[in-house]
NURO-900210 format. One record per residue (C-alpha): residue number from 1; z, x, y. Coordinates in nm, 3 decimals. Layout:
N
(rec NUM, (Z, X, Y))
...
//
This chain:
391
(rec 1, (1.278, -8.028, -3.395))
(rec 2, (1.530, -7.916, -3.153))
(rec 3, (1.392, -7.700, -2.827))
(rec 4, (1.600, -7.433, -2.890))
(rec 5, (1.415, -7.357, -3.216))
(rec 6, (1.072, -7.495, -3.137))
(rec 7, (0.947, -7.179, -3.048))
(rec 8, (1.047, -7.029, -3.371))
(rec 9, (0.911, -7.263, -3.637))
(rec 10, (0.695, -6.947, -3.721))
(rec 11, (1.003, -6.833, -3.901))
(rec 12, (0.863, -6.944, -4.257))
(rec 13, (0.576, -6.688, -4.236))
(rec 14, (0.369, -6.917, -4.442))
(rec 15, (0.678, -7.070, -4.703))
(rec 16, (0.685, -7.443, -4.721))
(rec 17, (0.965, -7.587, -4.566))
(rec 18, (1.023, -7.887, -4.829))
(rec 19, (0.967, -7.623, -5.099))
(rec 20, (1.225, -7.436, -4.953))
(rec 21, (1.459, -7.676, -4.908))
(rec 22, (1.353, -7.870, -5.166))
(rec 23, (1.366, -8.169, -4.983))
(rec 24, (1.072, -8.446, -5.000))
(rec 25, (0.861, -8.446, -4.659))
(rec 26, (0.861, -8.479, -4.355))
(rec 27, (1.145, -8.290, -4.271))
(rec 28, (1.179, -8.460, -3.970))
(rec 29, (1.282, -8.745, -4.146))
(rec 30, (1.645, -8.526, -4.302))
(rec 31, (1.962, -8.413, -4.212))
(rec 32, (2.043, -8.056, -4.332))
(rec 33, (2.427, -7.916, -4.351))
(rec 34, (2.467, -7.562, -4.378))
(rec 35, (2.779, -7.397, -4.474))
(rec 36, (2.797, -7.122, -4.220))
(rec 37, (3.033, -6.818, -4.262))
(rec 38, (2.971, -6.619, -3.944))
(rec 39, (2.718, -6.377, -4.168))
(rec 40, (2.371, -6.321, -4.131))
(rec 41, (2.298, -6.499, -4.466))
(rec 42, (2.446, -6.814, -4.382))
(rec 43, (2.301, -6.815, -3.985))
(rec 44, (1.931, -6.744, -4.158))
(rec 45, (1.960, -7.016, -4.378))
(rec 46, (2.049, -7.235, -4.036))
(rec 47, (1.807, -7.100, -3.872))
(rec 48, (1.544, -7.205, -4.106))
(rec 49, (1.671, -7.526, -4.166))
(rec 50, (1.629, -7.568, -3.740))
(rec 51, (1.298, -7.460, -3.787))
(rec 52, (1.160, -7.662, -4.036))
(rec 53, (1.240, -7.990, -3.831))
(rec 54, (1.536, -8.102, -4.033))
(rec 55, (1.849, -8.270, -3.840))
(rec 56, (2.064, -7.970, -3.875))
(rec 57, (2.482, -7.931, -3.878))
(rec 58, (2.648, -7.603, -3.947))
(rec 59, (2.982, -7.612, -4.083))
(rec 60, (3.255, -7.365, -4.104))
(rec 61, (3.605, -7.368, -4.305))
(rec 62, (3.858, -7.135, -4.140))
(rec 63, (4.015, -7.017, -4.471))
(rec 64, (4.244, -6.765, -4.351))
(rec 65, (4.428, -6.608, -4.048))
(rec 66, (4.308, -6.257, -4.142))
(rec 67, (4.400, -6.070, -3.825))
(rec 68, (4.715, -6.189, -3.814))
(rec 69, (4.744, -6.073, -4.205))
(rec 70, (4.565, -5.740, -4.260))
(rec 71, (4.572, -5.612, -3.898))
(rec 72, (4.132, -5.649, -3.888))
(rec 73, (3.960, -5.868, -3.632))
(rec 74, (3.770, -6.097, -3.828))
(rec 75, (3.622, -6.135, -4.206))
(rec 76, (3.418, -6.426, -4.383))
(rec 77, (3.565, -6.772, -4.218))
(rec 78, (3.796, -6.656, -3.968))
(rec 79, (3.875, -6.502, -3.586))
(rec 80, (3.508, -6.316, -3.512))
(rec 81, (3.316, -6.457, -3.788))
(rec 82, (3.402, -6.818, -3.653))
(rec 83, (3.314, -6.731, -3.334))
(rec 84, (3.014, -6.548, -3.469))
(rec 85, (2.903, -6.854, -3.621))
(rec 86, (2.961, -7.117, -3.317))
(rec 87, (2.705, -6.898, -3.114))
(rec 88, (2.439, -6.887, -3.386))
(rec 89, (2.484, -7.276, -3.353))
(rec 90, (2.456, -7.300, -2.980))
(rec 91, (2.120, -7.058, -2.985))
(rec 92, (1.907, -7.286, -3.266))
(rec 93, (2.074, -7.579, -3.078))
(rec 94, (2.268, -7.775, -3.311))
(rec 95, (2.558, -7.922, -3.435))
(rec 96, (2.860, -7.711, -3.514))
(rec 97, (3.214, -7.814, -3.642))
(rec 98, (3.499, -7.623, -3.781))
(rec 99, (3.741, -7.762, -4.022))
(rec 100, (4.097, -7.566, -4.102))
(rec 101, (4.105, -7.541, -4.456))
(rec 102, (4.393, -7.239, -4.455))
(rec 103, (4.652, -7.458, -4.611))
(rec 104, (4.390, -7.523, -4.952))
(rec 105, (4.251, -7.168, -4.938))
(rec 106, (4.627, -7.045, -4.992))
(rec 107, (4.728, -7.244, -5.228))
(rec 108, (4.421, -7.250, -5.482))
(rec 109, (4.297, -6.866, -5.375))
(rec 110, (4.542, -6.623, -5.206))
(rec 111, (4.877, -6.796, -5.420))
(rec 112, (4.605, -6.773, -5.727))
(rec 113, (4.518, -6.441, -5.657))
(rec 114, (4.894, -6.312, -5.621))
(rec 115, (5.054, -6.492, -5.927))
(rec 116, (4.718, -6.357, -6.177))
(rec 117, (4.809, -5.963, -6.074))
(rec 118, (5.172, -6.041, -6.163))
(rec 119, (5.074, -6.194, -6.491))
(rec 120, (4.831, -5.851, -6.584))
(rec 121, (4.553, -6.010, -6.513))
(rec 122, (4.259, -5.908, -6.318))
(rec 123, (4.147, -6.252, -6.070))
(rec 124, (3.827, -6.311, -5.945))
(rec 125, (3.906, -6.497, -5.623))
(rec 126, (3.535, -6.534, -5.483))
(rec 127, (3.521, -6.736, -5.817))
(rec 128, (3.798, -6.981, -5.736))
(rec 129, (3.692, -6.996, -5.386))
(rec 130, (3.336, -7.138, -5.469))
(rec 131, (3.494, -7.379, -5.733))
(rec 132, (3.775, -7.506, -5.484))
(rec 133, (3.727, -7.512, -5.060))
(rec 134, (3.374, -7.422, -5.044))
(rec 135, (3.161, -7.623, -5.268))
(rec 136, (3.431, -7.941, -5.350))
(rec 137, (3.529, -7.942, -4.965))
(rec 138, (3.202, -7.872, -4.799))
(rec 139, (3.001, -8.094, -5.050))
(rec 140, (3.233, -8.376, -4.940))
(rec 141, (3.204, -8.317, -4.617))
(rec 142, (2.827, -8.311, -4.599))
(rec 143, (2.782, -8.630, -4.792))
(rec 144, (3.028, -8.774, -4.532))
(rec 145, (2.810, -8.673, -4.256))
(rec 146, (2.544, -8.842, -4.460))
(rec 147, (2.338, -8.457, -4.542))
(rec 148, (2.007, -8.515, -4.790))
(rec 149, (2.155, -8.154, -4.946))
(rec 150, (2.426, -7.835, -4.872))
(rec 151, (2.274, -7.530, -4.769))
(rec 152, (2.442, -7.215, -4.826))
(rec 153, (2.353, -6.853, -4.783))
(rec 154, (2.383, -6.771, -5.175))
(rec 155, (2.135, -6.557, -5.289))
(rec 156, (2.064, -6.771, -5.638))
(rec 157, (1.739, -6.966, -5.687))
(rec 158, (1.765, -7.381, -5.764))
(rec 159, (1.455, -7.451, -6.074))
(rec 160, (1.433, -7.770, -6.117))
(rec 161, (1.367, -7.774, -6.517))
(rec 162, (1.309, -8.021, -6.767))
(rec 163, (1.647, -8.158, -6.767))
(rec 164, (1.769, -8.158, -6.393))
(rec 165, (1.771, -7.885, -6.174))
(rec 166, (1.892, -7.541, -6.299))
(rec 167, (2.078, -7.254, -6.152))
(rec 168, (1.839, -6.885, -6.157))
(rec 169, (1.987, -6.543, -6.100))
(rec 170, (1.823, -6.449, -5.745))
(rec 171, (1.451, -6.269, -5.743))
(rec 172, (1.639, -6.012, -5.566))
(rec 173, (1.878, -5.816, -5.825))
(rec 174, (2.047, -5.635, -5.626))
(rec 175, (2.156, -5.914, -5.435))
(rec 176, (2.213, -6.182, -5.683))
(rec 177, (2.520, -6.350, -5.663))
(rec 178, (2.499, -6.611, -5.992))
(rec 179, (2.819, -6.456, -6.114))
(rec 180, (3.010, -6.608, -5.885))
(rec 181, (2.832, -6.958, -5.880))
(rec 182, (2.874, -7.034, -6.297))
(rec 183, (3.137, -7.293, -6.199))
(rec 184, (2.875, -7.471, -5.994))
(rec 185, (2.872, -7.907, -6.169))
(rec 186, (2.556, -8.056, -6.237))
(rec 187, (2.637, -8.288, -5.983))
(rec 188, (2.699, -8.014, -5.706))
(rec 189, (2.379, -7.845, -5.825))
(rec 190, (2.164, -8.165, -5.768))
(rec 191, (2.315, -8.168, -5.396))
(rec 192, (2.302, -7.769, -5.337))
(rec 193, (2.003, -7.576, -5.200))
(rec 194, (1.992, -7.164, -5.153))
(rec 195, (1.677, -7.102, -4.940))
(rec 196, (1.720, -6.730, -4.978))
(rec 197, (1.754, -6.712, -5.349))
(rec 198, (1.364, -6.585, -5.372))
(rec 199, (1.400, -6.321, -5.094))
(rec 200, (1.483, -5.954, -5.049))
(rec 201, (1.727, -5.924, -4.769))
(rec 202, (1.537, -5.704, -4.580))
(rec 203, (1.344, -6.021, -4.520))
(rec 204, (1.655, -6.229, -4.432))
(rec 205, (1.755, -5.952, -4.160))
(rec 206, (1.387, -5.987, -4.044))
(rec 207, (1.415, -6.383, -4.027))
(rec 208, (1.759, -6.314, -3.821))
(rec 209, (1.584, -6.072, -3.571))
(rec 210, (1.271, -6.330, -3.530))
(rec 211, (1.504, -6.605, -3.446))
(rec 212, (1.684, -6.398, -3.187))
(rec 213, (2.052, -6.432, -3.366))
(rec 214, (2.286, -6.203, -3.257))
(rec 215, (2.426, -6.135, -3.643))
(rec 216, (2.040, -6.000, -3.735))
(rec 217, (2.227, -5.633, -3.786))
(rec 218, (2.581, -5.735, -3.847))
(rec 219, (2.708, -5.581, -4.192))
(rec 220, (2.769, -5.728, -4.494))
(rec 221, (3.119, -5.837, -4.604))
(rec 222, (3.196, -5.543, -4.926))
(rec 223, (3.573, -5.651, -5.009))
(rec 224, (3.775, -5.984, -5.058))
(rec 225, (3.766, -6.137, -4.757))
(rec 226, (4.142, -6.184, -4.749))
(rec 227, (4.150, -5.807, -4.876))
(rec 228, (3.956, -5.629, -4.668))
(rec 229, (4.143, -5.233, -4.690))
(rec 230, (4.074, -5.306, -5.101))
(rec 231, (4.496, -5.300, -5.101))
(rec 232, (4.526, -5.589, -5.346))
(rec 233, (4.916, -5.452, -5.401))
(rec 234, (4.995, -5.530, -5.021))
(rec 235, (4.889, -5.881, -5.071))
(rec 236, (5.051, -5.951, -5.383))
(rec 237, (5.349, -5.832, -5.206))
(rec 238, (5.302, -6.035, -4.911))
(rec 239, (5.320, -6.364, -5.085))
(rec 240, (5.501, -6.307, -5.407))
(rec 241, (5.773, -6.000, -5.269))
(rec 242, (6.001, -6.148, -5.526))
(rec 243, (5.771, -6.074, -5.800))
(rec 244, (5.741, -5.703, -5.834))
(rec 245, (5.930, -5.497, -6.054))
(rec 246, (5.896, -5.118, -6.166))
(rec 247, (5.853, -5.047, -6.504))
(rec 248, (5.720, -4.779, -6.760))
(rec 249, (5.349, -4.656, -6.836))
(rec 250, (5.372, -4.622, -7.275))
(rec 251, (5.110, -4.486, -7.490))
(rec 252, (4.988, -4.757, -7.640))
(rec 253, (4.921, -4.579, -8.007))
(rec 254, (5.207, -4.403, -7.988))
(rec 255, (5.428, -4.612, -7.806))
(rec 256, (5.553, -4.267, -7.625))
(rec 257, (5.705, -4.326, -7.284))
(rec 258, (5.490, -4.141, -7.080))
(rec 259, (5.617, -4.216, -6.748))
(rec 260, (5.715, -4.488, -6.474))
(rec 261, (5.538, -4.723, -6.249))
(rec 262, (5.635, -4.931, -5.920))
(rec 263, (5.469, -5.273, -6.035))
(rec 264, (5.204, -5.403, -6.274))
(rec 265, (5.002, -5.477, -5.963))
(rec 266, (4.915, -5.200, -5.874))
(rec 267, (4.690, -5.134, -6.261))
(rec 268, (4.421, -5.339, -6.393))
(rec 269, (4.254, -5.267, -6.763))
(rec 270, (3.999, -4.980, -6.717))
(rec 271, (4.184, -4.784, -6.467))
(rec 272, (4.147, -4.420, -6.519))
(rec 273, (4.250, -4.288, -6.146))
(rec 274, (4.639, -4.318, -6.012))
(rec 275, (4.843, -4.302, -6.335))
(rec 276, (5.045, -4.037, -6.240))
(rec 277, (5.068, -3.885, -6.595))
(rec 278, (4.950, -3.527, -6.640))
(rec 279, (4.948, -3.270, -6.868))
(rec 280, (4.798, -3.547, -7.159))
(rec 281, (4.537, -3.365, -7.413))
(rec 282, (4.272, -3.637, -7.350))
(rec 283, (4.254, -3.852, -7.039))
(rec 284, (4.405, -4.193, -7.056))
(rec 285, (4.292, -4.537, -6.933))
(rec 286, (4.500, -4.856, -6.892))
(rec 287, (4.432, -5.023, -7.202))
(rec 288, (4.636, -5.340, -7.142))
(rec 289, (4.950, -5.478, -6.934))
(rec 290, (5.260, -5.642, -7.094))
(rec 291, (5.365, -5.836, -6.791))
(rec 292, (5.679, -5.988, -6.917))
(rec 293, (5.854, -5.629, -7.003))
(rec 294, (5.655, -5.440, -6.669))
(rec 295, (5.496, -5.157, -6.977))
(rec 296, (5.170, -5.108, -6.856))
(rec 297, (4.968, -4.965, -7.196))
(rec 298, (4.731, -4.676, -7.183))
(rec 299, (4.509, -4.475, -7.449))
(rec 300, (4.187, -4.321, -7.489))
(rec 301, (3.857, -4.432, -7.374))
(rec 302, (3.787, -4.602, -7.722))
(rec 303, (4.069, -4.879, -7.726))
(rec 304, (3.893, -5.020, -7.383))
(rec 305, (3.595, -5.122, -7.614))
(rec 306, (3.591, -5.531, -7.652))
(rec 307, (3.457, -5.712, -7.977))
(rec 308, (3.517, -6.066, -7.827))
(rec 309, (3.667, -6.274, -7.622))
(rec 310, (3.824, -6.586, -7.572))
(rec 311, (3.736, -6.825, -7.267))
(rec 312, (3.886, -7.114, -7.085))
(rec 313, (3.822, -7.387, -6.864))
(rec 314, (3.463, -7.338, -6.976))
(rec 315, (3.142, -7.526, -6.712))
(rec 316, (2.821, -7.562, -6.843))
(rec 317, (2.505, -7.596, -6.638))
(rec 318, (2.229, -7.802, -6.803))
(rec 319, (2.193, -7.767, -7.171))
(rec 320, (2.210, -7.508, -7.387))
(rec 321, (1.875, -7.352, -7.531))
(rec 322, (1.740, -7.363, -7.840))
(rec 323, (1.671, -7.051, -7.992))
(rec 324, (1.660, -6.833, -7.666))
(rec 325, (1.908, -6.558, -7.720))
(rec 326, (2.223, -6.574, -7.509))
(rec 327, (2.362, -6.292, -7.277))
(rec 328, (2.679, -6.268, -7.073))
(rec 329, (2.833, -6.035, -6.746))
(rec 330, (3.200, -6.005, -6.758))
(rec 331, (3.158, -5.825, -6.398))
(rec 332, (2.961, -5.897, -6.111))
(rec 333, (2.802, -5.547, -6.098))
(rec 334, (2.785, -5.521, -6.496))
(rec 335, (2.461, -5.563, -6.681))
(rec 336, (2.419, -5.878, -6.901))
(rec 337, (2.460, -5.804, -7.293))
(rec 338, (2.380, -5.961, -7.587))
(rec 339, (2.656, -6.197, -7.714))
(rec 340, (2.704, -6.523, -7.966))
(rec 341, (2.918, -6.819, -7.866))
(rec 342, (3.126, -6.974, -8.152))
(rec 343, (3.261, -7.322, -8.026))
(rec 344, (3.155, -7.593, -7.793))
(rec 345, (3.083, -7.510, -7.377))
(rec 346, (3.126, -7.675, -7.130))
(rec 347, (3.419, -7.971, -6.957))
(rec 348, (3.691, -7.751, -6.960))
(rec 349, (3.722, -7.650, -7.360))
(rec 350, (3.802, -7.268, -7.485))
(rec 351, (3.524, -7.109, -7.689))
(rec 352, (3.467, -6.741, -7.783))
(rec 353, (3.197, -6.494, -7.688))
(rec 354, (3.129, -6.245, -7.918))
(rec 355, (2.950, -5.958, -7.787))
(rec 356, (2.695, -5.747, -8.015))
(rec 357, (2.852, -5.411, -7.942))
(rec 358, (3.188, -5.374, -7.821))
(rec 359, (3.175, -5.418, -7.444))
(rec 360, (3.386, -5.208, -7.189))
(rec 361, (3.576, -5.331, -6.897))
(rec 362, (3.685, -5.636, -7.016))
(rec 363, (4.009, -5.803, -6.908))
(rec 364, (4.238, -6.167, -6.874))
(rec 365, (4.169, -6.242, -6.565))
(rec 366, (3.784, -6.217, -6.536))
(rec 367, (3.511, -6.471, -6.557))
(rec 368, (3.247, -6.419, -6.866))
(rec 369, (2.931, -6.595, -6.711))
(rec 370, (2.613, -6.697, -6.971))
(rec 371, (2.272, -6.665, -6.907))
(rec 372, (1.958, -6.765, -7.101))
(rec 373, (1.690, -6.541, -6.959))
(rec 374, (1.752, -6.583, -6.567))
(rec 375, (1.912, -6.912, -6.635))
(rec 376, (2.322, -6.935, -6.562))
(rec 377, (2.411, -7.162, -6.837))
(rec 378, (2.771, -7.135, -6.763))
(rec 379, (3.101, -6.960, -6.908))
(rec 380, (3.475, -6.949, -6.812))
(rec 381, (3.789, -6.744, -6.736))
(rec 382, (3.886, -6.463, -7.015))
(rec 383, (4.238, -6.576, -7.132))
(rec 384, (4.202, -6.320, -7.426))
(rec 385, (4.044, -6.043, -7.567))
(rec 386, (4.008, -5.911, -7.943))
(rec 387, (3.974, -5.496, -7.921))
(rec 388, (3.681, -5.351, -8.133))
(rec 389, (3.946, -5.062, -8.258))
(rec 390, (4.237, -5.234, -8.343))
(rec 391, (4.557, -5.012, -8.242))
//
């Protein structure tokens, strides 16, 4: 254990270390990487691994110049957050490296990101991010520094079940963040660990304070990270200028021109505020986006309303249960609802989710993520929807 942390091995307030970390005993006897943003998740979860005795090495990806981009000193991998994370290393007294990763972050996330809003659709970057530089990169990376596991700051629980270890929503609702982990292998899972998946995070800002880390109050990240003013336009712009092109807002019943727009980017399905449109007897929502011609389609509330969808590049997690009813969350913040799935899941094929009532909100673009009970059994990208009133 290293000096700097032998003081605070008190930190697991009665947890088991190996439970935690899932990691046979003695702990003495392991080397622990944790991927650490900068964030008081990420500097608990090094902290504890410190604490518990483990050989510990924090690792950080700079993603993204971010100051030089949006004008803000620092968000999650870059300028403050790096540095935030270098001193959380030097106080438990370990090992810290950083790795530039900007190059791979643009071209799988930001160039992603840009291109999906030009096509209509509505990208989930966190998404692509975990499936791309952060788990594939940092996995490699810690089996190259010969790690026992990767320890993030993910607040998702790793079960190990009957067939291999399985990925739980977090006890924590409010903070679960499964959503974003569906695309997580079986391989990746069997190498992952998320020591905070069972805790509130008033106990993970409690951990930071005990341990003395100067992040314990620091506030959580609310926007993309390479978005933090929420101006997703400005981006788009930044990195695809060529691509945007005014066009006209149409009814989409009555195919009435009911105004003009300065870009599809600026609309995703569901949007209600910012039309510009007045003086309509009922109010209007975008219903859909024809990218090719720039008509961005609106219409009453009803035509929002989803039967099913159709998903691609599908991951499954473990197998699928038998006779447990399935559920699905085509947003992060959305409640899971009952749904069917008619076609095979899982290494990349297309299948269709077919939700029980139509569902709301729903939109190319987005990931559709399946859950039996708490378990994530996987799901994909929507590359279609079928409306519940046709038009």
């Amino acid at each position: 254990m290293s000096s700097a942390m032998s003081a605070d091995a008190n930190l697991f307030n009665g947890l088991d270390p190996a439970a935690l970390f899932q990691l046979p005993a003695p702990l003495s006897a392991r080397r622990i990487v944790v991927a650490m943003s900068g964030g008081v998740d990420s500097s608990v979860v090094a902290a504890l691994a410190a604490a518990s005795g483990a050989e510990t090495i924090g690792i950080t990806l700079q993603l993204y110049d971010y100051g030089a981009a949006t004008g803000r000193k620092g968000a999650c991998c870059a300028g403050d957050d790096i540095r935030d994370a270098r001193a959380v290393a030097d106080r438990l007294g370990i090992a810290h490296y950083v790795f530039d990763h900007e190059s791979a972050f643009r071209e799988e996330v930001v160039d992603r990101f840009a291109d999906d809003y030009l096509a209509g659709r509505t990208p989930i970057p966190c998404i692509r991010c975990n499936m791309g530089p952060k788990f594939t990169d940092l996995l490699q990376m810690a089996r190259d520094l010969g790690a026992d596991c990767l320890a993030t700051g993910h607040y998702v629980r790793r079960v190990e079940g009957p067939a291999g270890a399985e990925l739980h929503r977090a006890a924590d609702p409010a903070r679960d963040q499964s959503y974003f982990l569906y695309g997580t292998t079986e391989a990746q899972l069997d190498f992952l660990r998320f020591p905070l998946g069972g805790l509130p995070k008033t106990e993970t800002r409690r951990l930071a304070e005990a341990a003395g880390l100067r992040v314990a109050d620091k506030p959580d990240s609310q926007d993309i990270c390479f978005v933090p003013d929420g101006d997703y336009a400005k981006i788009v712009r930044s990195v695809r200028p060529e691509g945007v092109a005014p066009g006209e807002i149409v009814h989409a019943q009555s195919g009435e021109v009911l105004g003009a727009h300065k870009g599809v980017i600026h609309y995703t399905v569901g949007q209600r505020r910012g039309l510009e449109i007045g003086g309509q007897p009922e109010p209007l929502y975008v219903v859909g986006i024809d990218a090719p011609s720039a008509r961005v389609l609106v219409g009453p509330r009803h035509l929002l309303g989803v039967a099913s969808a159709r998903i691609i590049e599908t991951n499954r997690i473990g197998p699928l249960p038998d006779g447990v009813a399935l559920t699905a969350k085509v947003r992060s913040l959305a409640r899971p609802v009952p749904v069917t799935l008619e076609g095979p899941l899982g290494e990349g094929a297309q299948t269709v989710i077919r939700f029980a009532q139509p569902e709301y909100g729903v939109a190319p673009g987005q990931a559709a993520v399946l859950y039996a009970g708490e378990r994530v059994v996987g799901g994909g990208w929507i590359e279609e929807t079928s409306p519940a009133t046709p038009l």
